[in-house]
CHARMM-style PDB file with segment names, atoms N, HN, CA, C and O in Angstrom:
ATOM      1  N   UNK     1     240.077 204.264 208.231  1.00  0.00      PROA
ATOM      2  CA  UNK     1     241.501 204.058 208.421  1.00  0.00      PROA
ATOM      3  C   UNK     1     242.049 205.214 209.248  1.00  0.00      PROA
ATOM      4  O   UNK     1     241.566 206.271 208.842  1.00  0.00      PROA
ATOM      5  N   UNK     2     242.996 205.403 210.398  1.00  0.00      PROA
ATOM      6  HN  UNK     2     243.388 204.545 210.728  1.00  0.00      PROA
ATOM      7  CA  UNK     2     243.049 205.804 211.148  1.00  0.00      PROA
ATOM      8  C   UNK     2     244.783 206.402 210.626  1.00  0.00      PROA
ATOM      9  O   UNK     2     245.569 205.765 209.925  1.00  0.00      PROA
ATOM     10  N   UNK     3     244.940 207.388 211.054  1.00  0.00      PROA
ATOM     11  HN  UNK     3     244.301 207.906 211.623  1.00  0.00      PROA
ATOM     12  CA  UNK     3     246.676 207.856 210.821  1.00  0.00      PROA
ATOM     13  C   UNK     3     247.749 206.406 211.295  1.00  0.00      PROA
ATOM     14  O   UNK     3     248.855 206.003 210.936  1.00  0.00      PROA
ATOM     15  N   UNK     4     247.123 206.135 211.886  1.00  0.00      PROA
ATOM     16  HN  UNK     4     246.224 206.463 212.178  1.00  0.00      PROA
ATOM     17  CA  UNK     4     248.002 204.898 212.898  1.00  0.00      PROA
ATOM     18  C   UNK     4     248.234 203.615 211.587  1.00  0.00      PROA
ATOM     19  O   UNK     4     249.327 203.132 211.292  1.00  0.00      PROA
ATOM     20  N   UNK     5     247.549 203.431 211.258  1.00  0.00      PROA
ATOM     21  HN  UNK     5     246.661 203.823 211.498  1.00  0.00      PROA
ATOM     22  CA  UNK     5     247.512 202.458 210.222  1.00  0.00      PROA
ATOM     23  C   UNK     5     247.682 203.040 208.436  1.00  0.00      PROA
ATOM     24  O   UNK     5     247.485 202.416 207.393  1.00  0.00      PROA
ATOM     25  N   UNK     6     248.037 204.197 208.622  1.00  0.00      PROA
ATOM     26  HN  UNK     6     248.196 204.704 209.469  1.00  0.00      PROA
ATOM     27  CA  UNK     6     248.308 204.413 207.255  1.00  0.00      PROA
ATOM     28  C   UNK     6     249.858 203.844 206.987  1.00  0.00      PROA
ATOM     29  O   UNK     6     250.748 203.622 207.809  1.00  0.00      PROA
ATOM     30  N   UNK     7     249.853 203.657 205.227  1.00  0.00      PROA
ATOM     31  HN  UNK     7     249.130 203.838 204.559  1.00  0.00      PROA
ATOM     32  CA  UNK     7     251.182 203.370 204.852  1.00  0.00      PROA
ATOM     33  C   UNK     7     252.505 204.772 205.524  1.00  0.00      PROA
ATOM     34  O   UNK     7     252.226 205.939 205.799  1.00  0.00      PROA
ATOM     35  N   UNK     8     253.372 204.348 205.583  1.00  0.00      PROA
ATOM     36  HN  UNK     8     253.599 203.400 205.360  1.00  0.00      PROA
ATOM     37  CA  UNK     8     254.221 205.546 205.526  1.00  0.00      PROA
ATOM     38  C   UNK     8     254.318 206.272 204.830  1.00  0.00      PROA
ATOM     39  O   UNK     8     254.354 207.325 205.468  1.00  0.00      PROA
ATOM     40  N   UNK     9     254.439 206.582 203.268  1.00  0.00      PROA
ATOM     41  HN  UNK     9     254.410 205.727 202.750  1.00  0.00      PROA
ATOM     42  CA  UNK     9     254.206 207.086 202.453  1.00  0.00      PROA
ATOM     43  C   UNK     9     253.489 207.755 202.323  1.00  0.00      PROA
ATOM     44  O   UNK     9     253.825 208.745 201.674  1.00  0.00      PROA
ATOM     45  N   UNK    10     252.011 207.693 202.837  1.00  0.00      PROA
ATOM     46  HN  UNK    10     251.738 206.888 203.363  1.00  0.00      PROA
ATOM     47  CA  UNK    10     250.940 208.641 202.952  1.00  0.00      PROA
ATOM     48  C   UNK    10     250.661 209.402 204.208  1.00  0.00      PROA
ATOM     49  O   UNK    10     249.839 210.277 204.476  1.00  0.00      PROA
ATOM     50  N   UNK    11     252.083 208.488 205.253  1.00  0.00      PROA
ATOM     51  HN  UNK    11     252.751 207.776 205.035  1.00  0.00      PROA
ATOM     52  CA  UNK    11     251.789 209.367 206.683  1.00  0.00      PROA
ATOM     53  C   UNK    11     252.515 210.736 206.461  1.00  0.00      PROA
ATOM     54  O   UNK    11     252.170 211.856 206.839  1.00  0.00      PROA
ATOM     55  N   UNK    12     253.710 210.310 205.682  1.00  0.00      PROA
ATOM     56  HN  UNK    12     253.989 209.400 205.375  1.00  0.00      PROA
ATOM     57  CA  UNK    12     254.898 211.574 205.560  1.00  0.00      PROA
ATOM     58  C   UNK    12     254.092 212.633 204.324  1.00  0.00      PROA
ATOM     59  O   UNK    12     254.412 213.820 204.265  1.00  0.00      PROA
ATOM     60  N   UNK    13     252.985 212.017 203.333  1.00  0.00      PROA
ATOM     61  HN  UNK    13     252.725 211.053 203.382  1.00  0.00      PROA
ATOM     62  CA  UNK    13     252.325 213.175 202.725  1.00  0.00      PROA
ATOM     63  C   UNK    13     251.407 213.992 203.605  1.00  0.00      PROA
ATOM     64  O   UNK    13     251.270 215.215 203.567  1.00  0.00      PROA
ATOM     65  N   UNK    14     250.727 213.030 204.500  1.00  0.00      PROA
ATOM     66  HN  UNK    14     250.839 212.037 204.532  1.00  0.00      PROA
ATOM     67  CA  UNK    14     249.787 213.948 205.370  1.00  0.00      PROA
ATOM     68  C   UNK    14     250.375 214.577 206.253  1.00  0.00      PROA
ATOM     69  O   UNK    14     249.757 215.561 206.657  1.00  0.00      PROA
ATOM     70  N   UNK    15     251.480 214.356 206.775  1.00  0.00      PROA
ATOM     71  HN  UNK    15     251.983 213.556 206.447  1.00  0.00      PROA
ATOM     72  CA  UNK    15     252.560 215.511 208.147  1.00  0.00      PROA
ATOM     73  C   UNK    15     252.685 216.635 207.296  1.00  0.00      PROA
ATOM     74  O   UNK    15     252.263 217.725 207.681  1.00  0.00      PROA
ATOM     75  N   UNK    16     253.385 216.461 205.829  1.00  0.00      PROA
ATOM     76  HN  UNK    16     253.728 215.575 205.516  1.00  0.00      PROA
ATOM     77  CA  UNK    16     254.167 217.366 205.199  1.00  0.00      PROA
ATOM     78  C   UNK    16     252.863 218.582 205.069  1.00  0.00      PROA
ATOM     79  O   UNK    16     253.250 219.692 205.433  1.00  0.00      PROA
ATOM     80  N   UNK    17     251.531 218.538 204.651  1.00  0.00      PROA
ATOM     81  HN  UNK    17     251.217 217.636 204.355  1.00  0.00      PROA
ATOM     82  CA  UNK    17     250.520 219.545 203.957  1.00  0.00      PROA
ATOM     83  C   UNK    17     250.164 219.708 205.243  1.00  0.00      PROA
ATOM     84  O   UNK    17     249.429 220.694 205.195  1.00  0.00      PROA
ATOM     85  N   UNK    18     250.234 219.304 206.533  1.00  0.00      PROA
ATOM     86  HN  UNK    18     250.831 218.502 206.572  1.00  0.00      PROA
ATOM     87  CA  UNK    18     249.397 219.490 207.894  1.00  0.00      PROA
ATOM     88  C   UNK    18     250.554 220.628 208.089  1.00  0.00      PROA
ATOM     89  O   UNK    18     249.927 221.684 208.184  1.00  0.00      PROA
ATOM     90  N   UNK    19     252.255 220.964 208.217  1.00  0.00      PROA
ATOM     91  HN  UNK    19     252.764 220.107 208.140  1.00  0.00      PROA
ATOM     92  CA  UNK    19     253.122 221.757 208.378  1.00  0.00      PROA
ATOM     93  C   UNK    19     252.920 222.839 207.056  1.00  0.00      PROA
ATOM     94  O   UNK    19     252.924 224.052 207.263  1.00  0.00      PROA
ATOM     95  N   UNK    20     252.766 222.345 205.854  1.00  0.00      PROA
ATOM     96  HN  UNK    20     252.762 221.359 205.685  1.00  0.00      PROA
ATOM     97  CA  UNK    20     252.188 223.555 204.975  1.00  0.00      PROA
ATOM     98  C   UNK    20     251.050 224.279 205.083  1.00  0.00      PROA
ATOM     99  O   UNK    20     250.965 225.395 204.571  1.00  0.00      PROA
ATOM    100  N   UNK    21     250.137 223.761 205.708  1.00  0.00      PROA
ATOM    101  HN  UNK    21     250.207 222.855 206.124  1.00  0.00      PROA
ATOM    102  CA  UNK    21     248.745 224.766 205.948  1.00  0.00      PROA
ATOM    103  C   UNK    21     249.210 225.365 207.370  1.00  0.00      PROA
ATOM    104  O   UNK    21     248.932 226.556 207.505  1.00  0.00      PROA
ATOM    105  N   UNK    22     249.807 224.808 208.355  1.00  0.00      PROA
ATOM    106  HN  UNK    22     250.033 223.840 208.245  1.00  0.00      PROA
ATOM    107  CA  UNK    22     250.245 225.221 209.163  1.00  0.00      PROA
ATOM    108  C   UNK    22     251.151 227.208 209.059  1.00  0.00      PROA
ATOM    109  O   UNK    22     250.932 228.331 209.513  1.00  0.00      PROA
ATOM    110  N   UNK    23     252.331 226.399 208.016  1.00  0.00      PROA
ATOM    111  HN  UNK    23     252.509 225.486 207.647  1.00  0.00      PROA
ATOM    112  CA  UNK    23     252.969 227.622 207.317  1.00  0.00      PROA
ATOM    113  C   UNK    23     252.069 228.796 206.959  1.00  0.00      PROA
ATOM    114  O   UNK    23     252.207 229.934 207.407  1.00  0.00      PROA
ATOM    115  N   UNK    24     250.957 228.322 205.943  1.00  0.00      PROA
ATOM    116  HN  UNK    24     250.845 227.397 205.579  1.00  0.00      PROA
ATOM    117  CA  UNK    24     250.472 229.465 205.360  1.00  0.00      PROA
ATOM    118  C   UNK    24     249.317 230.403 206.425  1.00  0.00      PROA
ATOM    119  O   UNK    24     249.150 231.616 206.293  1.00  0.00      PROA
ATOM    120  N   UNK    25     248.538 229.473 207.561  1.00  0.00      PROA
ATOM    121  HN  UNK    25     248.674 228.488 207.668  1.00  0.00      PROA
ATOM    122  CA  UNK    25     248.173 230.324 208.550  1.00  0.00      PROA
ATOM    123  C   UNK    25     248.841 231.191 208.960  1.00  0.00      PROA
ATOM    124  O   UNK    25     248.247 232.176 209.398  1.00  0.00      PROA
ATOM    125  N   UNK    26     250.642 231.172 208.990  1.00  0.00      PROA
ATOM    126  HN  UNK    26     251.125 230.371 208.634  1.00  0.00      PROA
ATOM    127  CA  UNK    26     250.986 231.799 209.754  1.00  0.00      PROA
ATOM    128  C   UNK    26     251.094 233.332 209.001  1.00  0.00      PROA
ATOM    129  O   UNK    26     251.351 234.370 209.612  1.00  0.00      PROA
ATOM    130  N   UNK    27     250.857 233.239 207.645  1.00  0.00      PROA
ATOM    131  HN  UNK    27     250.649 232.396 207.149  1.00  0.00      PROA
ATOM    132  CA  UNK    27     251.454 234.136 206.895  1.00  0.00      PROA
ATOM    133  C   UNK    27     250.693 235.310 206.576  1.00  0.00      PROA
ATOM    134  O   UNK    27     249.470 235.231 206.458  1.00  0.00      PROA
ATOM    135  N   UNK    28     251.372 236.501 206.410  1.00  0.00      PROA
ATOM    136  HN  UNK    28     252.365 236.565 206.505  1.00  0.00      PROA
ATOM    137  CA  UNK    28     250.077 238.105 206.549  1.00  0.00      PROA
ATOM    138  C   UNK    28     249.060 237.829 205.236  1.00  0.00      PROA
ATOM    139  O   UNK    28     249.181 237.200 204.185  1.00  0.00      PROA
ATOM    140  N   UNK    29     248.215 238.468 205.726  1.00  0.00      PROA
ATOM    141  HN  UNK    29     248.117 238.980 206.580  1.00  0.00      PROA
ATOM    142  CA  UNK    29     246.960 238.355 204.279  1.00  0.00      PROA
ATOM    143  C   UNK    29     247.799 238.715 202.964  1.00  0.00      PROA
ATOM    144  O   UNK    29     247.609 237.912 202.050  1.00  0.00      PROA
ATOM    145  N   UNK    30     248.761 239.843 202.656  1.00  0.00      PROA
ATOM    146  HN  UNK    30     248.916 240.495 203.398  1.00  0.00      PROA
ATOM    147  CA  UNK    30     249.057 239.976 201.447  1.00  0.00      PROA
ATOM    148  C   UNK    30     249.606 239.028 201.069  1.00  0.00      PROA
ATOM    149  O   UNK    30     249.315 238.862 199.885  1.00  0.00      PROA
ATOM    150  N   UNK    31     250.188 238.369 201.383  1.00  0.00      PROA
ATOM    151  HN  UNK    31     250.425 238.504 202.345  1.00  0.00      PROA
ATOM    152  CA  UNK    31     251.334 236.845 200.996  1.00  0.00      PROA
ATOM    153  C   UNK    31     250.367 236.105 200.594  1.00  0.00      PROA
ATOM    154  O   UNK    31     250.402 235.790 199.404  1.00  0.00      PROA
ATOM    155  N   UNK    32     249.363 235.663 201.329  1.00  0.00      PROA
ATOM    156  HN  UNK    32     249.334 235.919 202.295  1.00  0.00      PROA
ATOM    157  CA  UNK    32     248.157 234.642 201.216  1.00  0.00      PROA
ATOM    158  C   UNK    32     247.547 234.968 199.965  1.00  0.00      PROA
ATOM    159  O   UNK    32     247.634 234.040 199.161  1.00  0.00      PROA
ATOM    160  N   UNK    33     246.967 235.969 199.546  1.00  0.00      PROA
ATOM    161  HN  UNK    33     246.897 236.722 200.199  1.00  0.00      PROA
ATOM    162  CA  UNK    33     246.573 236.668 198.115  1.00  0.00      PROA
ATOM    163  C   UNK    33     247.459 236.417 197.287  1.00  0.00      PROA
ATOM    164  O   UNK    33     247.124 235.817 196.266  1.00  0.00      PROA
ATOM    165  N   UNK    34     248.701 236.761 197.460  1.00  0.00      PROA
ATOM    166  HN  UNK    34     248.973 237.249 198.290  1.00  0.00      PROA
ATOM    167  CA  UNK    34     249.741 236.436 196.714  1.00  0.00      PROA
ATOM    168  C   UNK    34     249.686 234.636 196.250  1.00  0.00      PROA
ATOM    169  O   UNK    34     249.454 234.393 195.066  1.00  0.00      PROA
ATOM    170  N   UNK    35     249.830 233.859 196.889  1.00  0.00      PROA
ATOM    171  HN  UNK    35     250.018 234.057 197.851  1.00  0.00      PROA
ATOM    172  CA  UNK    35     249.702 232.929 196.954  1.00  0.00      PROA
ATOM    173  C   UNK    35     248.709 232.338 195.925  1.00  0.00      PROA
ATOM    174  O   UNK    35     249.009 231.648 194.951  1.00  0.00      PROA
ATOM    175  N   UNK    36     247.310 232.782 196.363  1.00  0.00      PROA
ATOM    176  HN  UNK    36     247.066 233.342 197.154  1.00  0.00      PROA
ATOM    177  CA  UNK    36     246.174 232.309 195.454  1.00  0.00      PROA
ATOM    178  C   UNK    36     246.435 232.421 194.086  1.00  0.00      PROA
ATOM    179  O   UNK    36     246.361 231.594 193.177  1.00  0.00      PROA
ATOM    180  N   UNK    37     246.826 233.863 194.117  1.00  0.00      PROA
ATOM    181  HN  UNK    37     246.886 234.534 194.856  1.00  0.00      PROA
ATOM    182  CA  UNK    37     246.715 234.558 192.510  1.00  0.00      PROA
ATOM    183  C   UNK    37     247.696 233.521 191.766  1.00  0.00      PROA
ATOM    184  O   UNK    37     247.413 233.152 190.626  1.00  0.00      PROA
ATOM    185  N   UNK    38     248.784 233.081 192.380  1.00  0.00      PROA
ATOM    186  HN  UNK    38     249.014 233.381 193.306  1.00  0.00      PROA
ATOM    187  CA  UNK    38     249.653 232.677 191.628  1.00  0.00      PROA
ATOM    188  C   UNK    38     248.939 230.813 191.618  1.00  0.00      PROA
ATOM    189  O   UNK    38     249.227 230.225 190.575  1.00  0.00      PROA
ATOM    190  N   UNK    39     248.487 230.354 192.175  1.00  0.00      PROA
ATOM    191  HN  UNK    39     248.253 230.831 193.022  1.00  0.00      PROA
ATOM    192  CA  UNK    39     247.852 228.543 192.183  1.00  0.00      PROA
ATOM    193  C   UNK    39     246.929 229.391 191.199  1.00  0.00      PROA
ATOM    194  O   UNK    39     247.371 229.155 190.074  1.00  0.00      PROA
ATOM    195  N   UNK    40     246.168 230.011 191.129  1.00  0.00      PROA
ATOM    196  HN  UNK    40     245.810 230.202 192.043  1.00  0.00      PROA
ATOM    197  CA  UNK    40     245.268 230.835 189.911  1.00  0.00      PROA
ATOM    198  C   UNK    40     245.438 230.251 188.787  1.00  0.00      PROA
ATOM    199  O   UNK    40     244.800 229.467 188.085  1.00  0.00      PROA
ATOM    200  N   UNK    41     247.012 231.101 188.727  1.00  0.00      PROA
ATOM    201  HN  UNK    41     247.531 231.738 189.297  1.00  0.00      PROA
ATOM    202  CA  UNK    41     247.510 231.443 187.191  1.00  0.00      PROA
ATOM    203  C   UNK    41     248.461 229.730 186.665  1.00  0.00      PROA
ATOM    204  O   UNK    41     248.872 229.212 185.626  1.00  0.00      PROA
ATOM    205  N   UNK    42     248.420 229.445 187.980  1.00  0.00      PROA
ATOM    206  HN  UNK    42     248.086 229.865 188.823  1.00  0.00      PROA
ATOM    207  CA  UNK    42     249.548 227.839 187.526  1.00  0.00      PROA
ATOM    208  C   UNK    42     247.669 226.412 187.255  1.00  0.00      PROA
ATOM    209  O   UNK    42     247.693 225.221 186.945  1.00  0.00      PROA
ATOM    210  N   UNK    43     246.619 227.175 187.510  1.00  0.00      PROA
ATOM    211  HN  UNK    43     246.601 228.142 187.762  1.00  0.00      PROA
ATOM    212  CA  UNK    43     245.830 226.173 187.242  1.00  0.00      PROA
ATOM    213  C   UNK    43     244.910 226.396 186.266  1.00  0.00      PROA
ATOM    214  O   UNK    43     243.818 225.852 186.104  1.00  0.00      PROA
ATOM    215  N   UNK    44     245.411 227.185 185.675  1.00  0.00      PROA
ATOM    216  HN  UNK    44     246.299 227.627 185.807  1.00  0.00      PROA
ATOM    217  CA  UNK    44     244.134 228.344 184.325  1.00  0.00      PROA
ATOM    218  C   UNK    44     244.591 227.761 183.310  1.00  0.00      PROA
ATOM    219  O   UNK    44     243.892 228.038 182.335  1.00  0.00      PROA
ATOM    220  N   UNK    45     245.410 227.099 183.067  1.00  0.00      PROA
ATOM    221  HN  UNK    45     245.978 226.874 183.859  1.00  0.00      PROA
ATOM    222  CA  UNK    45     245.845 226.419 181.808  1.00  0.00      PROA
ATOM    223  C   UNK    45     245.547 224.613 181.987  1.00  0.00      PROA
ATOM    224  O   UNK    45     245.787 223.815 181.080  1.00  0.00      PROA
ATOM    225  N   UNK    46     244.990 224.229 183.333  1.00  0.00      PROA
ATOM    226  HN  UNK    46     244.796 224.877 184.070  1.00  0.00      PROA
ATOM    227  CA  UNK    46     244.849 223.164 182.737  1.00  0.00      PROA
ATOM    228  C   UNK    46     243.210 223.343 182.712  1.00  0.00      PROA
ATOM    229  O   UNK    46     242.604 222.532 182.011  1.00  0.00      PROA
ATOM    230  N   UNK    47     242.388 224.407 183.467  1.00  0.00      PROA
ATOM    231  HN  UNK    47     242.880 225.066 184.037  1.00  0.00      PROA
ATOM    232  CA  UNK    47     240.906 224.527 183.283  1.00  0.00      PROA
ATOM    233  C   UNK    47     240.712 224.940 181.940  1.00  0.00      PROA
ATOM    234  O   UNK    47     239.675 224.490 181.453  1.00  0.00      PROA
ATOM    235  N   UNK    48     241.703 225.988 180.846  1.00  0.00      PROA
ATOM    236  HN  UNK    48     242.546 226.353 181.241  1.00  0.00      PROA
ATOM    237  CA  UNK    48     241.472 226.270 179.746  1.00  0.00      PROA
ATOM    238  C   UNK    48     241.331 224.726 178.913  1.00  0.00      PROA
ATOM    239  O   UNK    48     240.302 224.477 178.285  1.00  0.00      PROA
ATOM    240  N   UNK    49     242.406 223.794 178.978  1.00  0.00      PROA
ATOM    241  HN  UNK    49     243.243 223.996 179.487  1.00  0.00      PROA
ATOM    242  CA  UNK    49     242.511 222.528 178.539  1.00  0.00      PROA
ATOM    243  C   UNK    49     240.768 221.660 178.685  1.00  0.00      PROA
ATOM    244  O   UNK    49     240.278 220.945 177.811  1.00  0.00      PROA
ATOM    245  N   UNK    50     240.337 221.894 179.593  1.00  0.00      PROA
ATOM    246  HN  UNK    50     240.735 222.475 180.303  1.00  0.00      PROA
ATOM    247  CA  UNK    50     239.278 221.151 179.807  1.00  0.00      PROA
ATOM    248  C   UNK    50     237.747 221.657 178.934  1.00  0.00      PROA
ATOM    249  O   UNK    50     236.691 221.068 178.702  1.00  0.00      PROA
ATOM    250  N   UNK    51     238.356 223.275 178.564  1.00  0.00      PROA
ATOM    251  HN  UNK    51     239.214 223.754 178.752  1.00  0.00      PROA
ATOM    252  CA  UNK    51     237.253 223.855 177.698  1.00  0.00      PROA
ATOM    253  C   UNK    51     235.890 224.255 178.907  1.00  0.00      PROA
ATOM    254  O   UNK    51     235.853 223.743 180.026  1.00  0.00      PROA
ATOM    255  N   UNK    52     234.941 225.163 178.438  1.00  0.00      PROA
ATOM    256  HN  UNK    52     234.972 225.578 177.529  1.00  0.00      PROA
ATOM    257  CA  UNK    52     234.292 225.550 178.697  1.00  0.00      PROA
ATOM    258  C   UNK    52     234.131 226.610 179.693  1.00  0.00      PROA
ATOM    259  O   UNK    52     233.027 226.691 180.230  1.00  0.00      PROA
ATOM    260  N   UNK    53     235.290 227.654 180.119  1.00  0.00      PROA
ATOM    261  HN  UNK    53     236.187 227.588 179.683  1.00  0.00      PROA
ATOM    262  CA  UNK    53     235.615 228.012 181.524  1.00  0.00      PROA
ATOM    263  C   UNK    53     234.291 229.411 181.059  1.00  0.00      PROA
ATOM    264  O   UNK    53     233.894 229.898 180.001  1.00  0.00      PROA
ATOM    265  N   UNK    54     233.962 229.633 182.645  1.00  0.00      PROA
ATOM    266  HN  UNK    54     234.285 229.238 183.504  1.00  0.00      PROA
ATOM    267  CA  UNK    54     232.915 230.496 182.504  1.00  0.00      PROA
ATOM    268  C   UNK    54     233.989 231.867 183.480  1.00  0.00      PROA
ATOM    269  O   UNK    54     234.907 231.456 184.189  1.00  0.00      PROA
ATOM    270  N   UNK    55     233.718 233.399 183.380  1.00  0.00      PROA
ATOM    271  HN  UNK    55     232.973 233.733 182.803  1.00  0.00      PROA
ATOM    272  CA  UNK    55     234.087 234.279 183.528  1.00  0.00      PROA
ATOM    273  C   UNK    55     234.660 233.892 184.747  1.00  0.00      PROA
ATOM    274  O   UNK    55     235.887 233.933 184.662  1.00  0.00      PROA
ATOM    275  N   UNK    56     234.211 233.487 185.983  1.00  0.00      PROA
ATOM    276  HN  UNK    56     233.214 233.453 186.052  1.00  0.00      PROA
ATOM    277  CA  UNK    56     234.867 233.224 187.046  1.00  0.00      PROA
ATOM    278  C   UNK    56     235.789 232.426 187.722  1.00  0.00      PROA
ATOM    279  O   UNK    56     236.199 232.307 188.877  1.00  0.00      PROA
ATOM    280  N   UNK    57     236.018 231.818 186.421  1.00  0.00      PROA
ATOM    281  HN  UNK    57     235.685 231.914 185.484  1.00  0.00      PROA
ATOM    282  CA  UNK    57     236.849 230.700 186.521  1.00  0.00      PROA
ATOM    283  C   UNK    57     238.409 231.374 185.879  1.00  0.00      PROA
ATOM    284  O   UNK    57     239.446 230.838 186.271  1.00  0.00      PROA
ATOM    285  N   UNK    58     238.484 232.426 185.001  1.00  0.00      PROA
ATOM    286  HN  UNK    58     237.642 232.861 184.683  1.00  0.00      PROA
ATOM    287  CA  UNK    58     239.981 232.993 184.599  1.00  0.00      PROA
ATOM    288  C   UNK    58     241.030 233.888 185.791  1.00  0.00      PROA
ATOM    289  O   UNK    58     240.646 234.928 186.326  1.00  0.00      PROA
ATOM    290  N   UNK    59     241.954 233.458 185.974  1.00  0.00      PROA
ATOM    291  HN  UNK    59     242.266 232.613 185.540  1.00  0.00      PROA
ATOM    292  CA  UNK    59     242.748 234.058 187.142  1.00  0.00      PROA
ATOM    293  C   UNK    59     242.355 236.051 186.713  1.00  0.00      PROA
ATOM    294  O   UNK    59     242.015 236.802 185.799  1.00  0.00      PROA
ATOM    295  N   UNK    60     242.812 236.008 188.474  1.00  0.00      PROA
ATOM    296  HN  UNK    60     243.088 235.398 189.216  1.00  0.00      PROA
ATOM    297  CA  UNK    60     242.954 237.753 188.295  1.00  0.00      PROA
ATOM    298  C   UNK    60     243.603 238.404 187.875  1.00  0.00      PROA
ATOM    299  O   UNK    60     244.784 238.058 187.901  1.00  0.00      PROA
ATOM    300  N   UNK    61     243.245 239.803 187.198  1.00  0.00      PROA
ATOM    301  HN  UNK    61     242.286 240.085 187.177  1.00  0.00      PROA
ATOM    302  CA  UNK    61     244.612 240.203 186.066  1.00  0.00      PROA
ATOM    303  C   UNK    61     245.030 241.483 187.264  1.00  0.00      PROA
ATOM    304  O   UNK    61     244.826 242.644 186.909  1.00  0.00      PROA
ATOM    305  N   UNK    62     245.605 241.228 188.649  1.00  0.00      PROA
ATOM    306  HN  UNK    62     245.770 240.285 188.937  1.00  0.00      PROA
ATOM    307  CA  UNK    62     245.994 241.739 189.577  1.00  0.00      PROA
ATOM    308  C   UNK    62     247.395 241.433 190.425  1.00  0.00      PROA
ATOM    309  O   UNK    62     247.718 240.279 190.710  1.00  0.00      PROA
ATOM    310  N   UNK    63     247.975 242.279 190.696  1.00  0.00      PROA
ATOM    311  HN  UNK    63     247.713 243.216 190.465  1.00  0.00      PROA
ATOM    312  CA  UNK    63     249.292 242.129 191.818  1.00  0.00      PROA
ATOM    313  C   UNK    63     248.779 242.543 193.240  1.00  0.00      PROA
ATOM    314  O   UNK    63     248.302 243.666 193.405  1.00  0.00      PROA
ATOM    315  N   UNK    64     248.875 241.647 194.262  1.00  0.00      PROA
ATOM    316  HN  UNK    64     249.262 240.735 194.128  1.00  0.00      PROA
ATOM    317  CA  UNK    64     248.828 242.349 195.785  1.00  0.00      PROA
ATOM    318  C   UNK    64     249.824 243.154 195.796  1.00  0.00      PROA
ATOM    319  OT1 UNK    64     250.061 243.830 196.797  1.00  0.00      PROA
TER     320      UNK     64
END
């Protein structure tokens, strides 16, 4: 399936994350770190939920 033939709905999701990765290229490495740490800490509670997390899987206990 080609962009051309997608629903609209999924064209305006794929523009919107193509201008967000766009965004975050543009942004200095500390922001970008910043960034991670925090999708980290907003996704450690649903990997805790799933059970079994191994050491590398718990966010960093760090500030950029």
């Amino acid at each position: 399936m080609s962009e051309n033939t997608l629903p609209p709905d999924a064209k305006r999701i794929f523009d919107a994350k193509r201008e967000w990765h766009r965004k975050q290229a543009r942004k200095p490495l500390k922001e970008k770190v910043r960034d991670l740490l925090q999708m980290q800490r907003d996704y450690y509670p649903i990997l805790k939920a799933r059970g079994g997390l191994k050491a590398w899987q718990k966010p960093w206990d760090i500030e950029p």
